[in-house]
C-alpha positions as CSV (number, residue, x, y, z in Angstrom):
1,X,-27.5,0.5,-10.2
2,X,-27.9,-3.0,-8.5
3,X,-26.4,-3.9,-5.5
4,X,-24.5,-7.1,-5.3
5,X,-26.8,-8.7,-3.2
6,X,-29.3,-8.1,-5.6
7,X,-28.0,-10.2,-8.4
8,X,-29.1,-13.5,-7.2
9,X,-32.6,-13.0,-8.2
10,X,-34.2,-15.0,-10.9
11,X,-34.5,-13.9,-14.5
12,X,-35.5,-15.0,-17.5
13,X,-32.9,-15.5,-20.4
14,X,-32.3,-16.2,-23.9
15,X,-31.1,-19.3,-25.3
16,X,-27.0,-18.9,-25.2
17,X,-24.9,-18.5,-28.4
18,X,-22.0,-21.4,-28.4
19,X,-19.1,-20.1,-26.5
20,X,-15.9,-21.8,-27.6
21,X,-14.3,-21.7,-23.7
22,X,-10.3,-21.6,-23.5
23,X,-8.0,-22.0,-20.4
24,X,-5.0,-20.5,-21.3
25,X,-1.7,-21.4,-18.7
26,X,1.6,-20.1,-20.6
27,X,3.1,-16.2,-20.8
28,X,3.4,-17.0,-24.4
29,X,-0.1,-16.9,-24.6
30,X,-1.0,-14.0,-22.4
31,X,1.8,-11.9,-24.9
32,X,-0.5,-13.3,-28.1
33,X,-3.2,-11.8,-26.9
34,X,-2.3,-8.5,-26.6
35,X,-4.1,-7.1,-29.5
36,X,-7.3,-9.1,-29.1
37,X,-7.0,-7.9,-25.5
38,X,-6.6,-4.6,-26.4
39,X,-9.9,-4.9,-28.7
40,X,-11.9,-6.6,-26.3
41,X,-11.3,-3.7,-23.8
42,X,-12.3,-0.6,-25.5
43,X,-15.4,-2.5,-26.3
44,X,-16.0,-3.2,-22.3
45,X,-18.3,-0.2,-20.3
46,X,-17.3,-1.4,-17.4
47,X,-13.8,-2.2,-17.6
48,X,-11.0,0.3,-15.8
49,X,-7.2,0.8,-17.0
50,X,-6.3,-1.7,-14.6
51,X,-8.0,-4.3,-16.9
52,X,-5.9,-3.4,-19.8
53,X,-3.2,-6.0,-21.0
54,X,-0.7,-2.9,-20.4
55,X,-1.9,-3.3,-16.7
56,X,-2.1,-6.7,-16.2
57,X,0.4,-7.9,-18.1
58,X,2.9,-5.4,-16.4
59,X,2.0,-6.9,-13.3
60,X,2.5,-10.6,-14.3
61,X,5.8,-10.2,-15.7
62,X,6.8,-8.5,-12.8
63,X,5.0,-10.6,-9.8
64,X,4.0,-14.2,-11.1
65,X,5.9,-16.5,-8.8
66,X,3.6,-18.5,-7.1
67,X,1.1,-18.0,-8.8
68,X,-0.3,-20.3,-11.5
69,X,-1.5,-18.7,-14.4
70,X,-5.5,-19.1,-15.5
71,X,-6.7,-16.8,-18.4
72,X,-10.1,-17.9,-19.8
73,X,-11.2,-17.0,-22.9
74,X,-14.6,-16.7,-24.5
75,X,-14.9,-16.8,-28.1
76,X,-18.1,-16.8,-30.8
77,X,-18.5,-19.2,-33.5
78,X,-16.7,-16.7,-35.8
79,X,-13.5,-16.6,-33.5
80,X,-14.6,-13.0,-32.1
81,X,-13.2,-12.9,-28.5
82,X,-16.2,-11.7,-26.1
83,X,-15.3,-12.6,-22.7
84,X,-12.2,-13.1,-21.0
85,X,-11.8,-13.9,-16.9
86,X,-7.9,-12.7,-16.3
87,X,-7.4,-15.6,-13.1
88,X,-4.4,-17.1,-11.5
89,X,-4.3,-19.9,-8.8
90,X,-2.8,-20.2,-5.5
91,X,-3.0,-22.8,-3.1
92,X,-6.5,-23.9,-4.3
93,X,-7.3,-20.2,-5.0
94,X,-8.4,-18.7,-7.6
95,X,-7.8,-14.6,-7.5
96,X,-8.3,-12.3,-10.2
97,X,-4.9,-11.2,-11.9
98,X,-3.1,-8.3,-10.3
99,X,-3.9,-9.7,-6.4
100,X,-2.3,-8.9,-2.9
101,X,1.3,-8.5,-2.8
102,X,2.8,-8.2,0.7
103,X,-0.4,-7.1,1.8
104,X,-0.5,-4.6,-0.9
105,X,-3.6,-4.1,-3.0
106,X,-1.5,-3.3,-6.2
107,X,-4.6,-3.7,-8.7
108,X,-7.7,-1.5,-7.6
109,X,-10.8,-2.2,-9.5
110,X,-10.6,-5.8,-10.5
111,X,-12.7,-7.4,-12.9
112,X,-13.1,-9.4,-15.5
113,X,-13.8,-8.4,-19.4
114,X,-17.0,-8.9,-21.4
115,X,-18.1,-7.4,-24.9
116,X,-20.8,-5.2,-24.5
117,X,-24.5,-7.3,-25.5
118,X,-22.6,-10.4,-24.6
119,X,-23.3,-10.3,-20.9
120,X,-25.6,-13.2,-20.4
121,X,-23.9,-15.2,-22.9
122,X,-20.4,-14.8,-21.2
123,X,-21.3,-15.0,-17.8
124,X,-23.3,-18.1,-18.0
125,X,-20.3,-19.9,-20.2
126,X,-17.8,-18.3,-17.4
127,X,-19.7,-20.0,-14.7
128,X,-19.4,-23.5,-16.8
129,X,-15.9,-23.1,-17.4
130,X,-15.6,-22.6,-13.2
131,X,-17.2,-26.0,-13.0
132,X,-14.9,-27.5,-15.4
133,X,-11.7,-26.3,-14.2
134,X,-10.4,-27.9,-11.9
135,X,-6.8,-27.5,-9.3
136,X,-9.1,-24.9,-7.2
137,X,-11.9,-24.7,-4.4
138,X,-12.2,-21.3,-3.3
139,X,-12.6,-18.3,-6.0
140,X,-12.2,-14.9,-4.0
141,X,-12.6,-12.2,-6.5
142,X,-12.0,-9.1,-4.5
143,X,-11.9,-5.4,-5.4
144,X,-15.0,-5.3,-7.4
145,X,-17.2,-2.1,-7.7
146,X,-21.0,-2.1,-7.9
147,X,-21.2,-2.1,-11.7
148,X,-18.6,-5.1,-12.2
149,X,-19.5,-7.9,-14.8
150,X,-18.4,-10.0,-12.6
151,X,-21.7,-9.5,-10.7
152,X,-23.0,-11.3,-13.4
153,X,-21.1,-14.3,-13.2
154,X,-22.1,-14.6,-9.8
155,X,-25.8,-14.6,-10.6
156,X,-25.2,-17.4,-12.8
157,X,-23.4,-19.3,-10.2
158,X,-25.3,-22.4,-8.4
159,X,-22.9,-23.3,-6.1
160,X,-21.7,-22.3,-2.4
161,X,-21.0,-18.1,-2.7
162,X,-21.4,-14.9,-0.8
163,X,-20.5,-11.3,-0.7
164,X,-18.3,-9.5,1.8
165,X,-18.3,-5.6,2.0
166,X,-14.2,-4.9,1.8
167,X,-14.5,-1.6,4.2
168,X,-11.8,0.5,5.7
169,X,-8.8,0.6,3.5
170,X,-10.5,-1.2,0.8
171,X,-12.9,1.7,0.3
172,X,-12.5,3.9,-2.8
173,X,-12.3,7.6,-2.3
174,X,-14.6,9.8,-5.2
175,X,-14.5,13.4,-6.2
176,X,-16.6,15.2,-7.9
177,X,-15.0,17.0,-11.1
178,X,-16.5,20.3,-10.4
179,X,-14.3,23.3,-10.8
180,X,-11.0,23.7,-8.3
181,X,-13.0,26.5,-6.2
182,X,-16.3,24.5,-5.9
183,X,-14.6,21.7,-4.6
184,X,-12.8,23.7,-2.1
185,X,-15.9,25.4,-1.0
186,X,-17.4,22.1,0.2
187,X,-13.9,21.0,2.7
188,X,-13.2,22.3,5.5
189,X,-12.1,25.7,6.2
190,X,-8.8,25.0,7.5
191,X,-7.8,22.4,4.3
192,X,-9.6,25.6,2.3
193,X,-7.1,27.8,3.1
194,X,-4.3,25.3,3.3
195,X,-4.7,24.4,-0.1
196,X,-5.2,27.8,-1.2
197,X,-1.7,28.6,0.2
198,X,0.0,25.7,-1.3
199,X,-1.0,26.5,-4.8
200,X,0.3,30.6,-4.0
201,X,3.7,29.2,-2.8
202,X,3.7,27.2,-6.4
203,X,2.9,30.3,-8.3
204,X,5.7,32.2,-5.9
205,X,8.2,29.5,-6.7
206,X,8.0,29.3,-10.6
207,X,7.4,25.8,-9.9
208,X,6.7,24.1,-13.5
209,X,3.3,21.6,-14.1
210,X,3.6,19.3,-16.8
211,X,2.9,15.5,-18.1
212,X,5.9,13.5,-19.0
213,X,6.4,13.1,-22.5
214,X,5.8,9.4,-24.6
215,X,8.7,7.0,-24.5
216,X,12.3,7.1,-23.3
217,X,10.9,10.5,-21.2
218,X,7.8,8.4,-19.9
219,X,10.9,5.6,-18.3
220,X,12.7,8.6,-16.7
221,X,9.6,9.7,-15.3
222,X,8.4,6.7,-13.9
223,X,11.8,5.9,-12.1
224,X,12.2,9.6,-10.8
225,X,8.3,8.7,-9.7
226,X,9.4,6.0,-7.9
227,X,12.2,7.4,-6.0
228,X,10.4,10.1,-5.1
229,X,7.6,8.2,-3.5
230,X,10.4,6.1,-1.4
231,X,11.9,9.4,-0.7
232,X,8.4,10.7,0.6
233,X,7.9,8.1,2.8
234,X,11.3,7.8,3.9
235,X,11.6,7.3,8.3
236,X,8.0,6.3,8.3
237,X,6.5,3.1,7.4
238,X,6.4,1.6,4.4
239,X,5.2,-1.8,2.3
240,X,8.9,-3.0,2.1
241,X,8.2,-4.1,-1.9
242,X,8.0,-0.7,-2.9
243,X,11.9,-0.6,-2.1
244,X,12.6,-3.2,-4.4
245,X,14.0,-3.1,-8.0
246,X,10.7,-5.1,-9.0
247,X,8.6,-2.8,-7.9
248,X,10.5,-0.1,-9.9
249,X,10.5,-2.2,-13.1
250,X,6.7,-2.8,-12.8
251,X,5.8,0.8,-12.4
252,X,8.3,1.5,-15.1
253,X,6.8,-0.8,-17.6
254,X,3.3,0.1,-16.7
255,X,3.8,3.9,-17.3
256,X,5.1,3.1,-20.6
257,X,2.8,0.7,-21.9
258,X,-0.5,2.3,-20.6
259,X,0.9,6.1,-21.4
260,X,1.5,4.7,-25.1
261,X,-2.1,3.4,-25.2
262,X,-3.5,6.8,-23.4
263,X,-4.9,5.8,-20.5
264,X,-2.1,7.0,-18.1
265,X,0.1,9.8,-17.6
266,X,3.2,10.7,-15.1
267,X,2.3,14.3,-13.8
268,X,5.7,16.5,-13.0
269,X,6.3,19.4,-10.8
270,X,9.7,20.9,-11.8
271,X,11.8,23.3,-10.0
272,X,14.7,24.6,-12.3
273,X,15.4,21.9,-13.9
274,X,14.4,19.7,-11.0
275,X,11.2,17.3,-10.2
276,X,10.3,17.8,-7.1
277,X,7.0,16.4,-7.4
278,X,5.5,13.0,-9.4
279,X,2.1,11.5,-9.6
280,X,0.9,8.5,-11.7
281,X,-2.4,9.2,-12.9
282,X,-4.7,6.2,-14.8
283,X,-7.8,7.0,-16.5
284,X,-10.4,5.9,-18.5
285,X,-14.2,7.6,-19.4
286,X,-15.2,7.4,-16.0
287,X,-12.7,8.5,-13.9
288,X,-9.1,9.8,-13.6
289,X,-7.2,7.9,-10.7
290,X,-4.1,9.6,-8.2
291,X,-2.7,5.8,-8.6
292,X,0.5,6.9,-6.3
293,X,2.1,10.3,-5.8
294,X,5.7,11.3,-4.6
295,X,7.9,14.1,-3.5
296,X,11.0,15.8,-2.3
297,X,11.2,16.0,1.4
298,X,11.8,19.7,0.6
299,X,8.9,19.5,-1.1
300,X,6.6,17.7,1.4
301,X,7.7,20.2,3.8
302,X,6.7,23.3,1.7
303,X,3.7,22.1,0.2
304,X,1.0,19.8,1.2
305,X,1.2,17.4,-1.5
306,X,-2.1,15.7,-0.8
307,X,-3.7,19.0,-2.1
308,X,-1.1,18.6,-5.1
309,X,-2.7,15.4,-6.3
310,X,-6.0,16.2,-5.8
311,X,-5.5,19.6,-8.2
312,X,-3.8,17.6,-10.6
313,X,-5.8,15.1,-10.8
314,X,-9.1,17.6,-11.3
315,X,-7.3,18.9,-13.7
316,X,-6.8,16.5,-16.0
317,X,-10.9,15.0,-15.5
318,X,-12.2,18.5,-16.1
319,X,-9.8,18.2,-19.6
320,X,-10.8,14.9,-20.5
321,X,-14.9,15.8,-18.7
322,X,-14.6,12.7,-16.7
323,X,-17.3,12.8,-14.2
324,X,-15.2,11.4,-11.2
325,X,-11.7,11.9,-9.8
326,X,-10.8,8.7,-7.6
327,X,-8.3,8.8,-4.9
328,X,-8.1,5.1,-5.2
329,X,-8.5,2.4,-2.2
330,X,-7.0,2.7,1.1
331,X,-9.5,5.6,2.7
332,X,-7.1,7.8,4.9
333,X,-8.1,10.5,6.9
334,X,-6.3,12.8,4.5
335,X,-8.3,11.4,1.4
336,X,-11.5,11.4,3.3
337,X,-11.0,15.4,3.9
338,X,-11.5,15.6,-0.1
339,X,-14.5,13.3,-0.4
340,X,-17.6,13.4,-2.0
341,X,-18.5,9.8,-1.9
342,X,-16.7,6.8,-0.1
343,X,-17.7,3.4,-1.8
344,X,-17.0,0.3,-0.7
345,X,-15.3,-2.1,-2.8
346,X,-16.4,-5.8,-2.7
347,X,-15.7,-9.4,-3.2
348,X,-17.5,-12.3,-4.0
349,X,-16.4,-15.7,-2.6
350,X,-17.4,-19.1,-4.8
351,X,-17.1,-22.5,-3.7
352,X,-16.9,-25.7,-5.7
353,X,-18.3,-27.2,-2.5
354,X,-19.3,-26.3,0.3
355,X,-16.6,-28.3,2.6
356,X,-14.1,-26.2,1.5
357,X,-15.8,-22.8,1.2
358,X,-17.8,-22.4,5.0
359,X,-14.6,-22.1,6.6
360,X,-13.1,-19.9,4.1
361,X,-15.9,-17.9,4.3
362,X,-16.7,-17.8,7.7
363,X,-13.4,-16.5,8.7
364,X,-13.5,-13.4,5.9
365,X,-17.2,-12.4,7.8
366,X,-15.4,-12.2,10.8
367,X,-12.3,-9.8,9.8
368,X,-14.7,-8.0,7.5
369,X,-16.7,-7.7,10.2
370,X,-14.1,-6.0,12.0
371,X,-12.3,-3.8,9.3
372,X,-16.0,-2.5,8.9
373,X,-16.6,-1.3,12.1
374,X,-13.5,0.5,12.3
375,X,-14.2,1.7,9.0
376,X,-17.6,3.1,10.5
377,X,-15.7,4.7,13.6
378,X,-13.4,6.2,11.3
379,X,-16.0,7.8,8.8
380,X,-18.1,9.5,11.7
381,X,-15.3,10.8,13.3
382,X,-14.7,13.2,10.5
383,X,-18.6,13.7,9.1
384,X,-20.5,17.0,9.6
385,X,-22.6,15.0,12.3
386,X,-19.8,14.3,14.4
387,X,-19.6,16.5,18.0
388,X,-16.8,19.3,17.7
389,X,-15.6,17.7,19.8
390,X,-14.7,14.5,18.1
391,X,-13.1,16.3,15.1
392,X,-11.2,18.1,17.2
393,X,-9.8,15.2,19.2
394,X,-9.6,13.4,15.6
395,X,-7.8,16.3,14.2
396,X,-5.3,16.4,17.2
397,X,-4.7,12.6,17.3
398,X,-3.7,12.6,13.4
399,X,-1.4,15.5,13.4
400,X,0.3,13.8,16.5
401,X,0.6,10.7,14.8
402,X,2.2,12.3,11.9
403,X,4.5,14.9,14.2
404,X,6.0,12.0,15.3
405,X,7.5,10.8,11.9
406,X,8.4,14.5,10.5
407,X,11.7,15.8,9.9
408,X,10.8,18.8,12.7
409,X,10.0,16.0,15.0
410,X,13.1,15.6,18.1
411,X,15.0,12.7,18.0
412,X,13.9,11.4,21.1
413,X,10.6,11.6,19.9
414,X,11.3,9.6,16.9
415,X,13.0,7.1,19.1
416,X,10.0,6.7,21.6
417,X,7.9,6.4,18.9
418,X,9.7,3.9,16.9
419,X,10.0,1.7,20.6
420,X,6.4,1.8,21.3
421,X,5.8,0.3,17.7
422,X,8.5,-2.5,18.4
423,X,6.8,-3.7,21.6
424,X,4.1,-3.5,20.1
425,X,4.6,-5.8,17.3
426,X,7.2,-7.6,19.2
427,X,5.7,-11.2,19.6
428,X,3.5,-10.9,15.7
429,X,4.1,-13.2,12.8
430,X,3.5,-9.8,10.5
431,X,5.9,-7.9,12.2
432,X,8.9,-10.4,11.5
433,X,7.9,-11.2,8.2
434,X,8.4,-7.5,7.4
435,X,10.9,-7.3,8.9
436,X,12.7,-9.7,6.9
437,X,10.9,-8.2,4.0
438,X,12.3,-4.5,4.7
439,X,15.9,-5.8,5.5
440,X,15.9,-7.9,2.3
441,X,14.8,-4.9,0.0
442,X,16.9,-2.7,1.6
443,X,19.9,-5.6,0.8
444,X,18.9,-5.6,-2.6
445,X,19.0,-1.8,-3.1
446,X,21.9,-1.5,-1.7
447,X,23.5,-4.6,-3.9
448,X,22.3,-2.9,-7.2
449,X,23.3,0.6,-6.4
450,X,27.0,-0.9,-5.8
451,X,27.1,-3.0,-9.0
452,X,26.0,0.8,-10.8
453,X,28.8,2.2,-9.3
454,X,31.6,2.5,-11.7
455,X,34.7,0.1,-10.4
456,X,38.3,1.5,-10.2
């Protein structure tokens, strides 16, 4: 597999086939193309669930204001769609559908589509249409794996551009789809016998495991999903979006429209006739994907639900013999406990000229720059070469952290804590914009759960 940096070499090519380019702007048009789109995807190696017009178009009903809608499509002399970049513009930007949300990378594993043997082809027509288009100056197409087609549009690009290595949170978390006890033979000893114990308190419990059935079922599930992820998370902090009802309809209509296609399930842990535990799992040929997981504070207390997800997860890539399980972006020190590889994501940054693009670019090397090392401090700290030590200290430092937002915690604890992240935050921009974000969602959730109330 190339690297990205690699792409920029030279190669000889074929004469192009005519590409009929398209740049479509209207939601009409992104709904008539959902069987096209649909087509074009199953035809795509590369391409992940979250390039599926279930996906995508989920998220643009849901999260399109401000942005300006770009889809540009690629189509043979015969009308036979072989390309397509999903784009949208912002502020002179051009980001690939599905992008940052509140600081939220809501779309893992961005890319754009190409019909397999029409690589060359599309990505030397996609680079024209670039030039063509105009209303933008920077294109930052982030979140993009070793083995994106995108790469290929960069290659073909002969203006200003570079790569960035996203690290820290941006990195994905892989597992290999061995069997449950192989995997736990290569963790640690103490997440061993943790999760050892918190599948025997399942088993003690008569605690059901099942998907979520197709249609109406699938709604139910995603909303209990959703509550019980807020419900998880509930006294600690978290992306105020996820509170709102748009985030809930997006999820919603998501899980129904990629479960109908079969590249998603809702898993369910019932008790009685309880959930108690929900994860949203994508998939495709490659990998199955712990998208986002919830549970019962009951349940968080009882069992560690990081080991939940994992299992599941295995569980459904040793059914479907999916090489890969992926824990997704964002590598936490619980997800790195499980991992067999850590990949970075990346992101490739083009310029229509280079005014406009050394700036851009020059400031993204510098916070890369940083995330990376911290990613790097982060990664040693719990690697086999580490001092004891270290992974002692590390181990100690994380279960502190966490103590301190846990039901068992003491109030004064909780109180300290909360003050030490208020002065902390005190004078930043961030911290009052989510502030107003938090009290705003938290206004609107309590607004609609009063107009569901019944009156009288």
């Amino acid at each position: 597999m190339k690297a990205p940096s690699e792409y920029r070499k030279a190669r000889s090519r074929p004469t192009a086939r005519s590409l009929d380019i398209k740049v479509l702007t209207e939601a009409k048009d992104f709904v008539a193309l959902e069987g096209e789109w649909d087509e074009l995807y199953e035809t795509c190696p590369q391409a992940t669930p979250f390039q599926s017009w279930a996906w995508l178009y989920s998220w643009w009903e849901h999260y399109r204001e401000g942005y300006r809608l770009r889809l540009i499509t690629l189509r043979d002399r015969d009308d036979l769609l072989v390309g397509l970049l999903p784009l949208m513009a912002k502020r002179g930007r051009l980001l690939l559908l599905g992008g940052l949300v509140g600081g939220d990378a809501m779309t893992p594993y961005k890319d754009v589509l190409v019909r397999k043997g029409w690589e060359e082809q599309v990505a030397e027509a996609s680079a024209r249409a670039l030039k063509e288009l105009g209303g933008w100056w920077v294109a930052d197409l982030r979140e993009l794996q070793p083995q994106a087609a995108a790469w290929n549009l960069f290659q073909e690009w002969d203006g200003p551009q570079t790569t960035r290595t996203s690290s820290g949170i941006d990195e994905f978390v892989l597992i290999h789809s061995n069997s449950w006890e192989e995997l736990l033979t290569s963790v640690s000893r103490n997440l061993r016998k943790s999760a050892r114990s918190t599948l025997r308190r399942l088993e003690k419990d008569g605690i059901r495991y099942e998907p979520a059935g197709p249609g109406d079922d699938t709604e139910r599930a995603a909303r209990k999903q959703v509550a019980l992820h807020r419900e998880l998370w509930r006294g600690r902090s978290i992306e105020p979006d996820l509170l709102t009802q748009r985030y809930e309809a997006f999820i919603v209509a998501a899980a129904r429209r990629t479960t109908a296609r079969g590249i998603a399930r809702i898993s369910e842990f019932w008790r009685d006739d309880t959930v108690i535990v929900s994860q949203f799992l994508l998939f495709d040929e490659n990998f199955v994907g712990a998208y986002v997981i919830g549970a019962s504070q009951e349940a968080a207390r009882r069992y560690q639900f990081n080991t939940l997800s994992v299992w599941d997860a295995m569980n459904v890539a040793r059914d479907k013999s999916n090489p890969y399980v992926s824990l997704m972006n964002y590598a936490t020190e619980q997800k790195l406990r499980w991992a067999d590889e850590v990949v970075p994501s990346y992101r490739a940054i083009l310029g229509h000229n280079s005014a406009s693009w050394i700036p851009y670019a020059a400031y993204h090397a510098l916070r890369d720059r940083y995330y990376g090392l911290r990613s790097e401090a982060q990664l040693y700290a719990h690697s086999e070469n580490a001092p004891r030590w270290v992974r002692k200290a590390t181990d100690t430092y994380y279960t502190l952290q966490s103590y301190a937002h846990s039901e068992d915690a003491p109030r004064w604890v909780k109180k300290a804590t909360d003050g030490y992240w208020a002065l902390r935050h005190e004078y930043g921009y961030w911290t009052l914009r989510y502030k107003y974000d938090l009290a705003r969602a938290r206004r609107e959730a309590r607004r609609s759960s009063n107009a569901s109330r019944p009156k009288g």
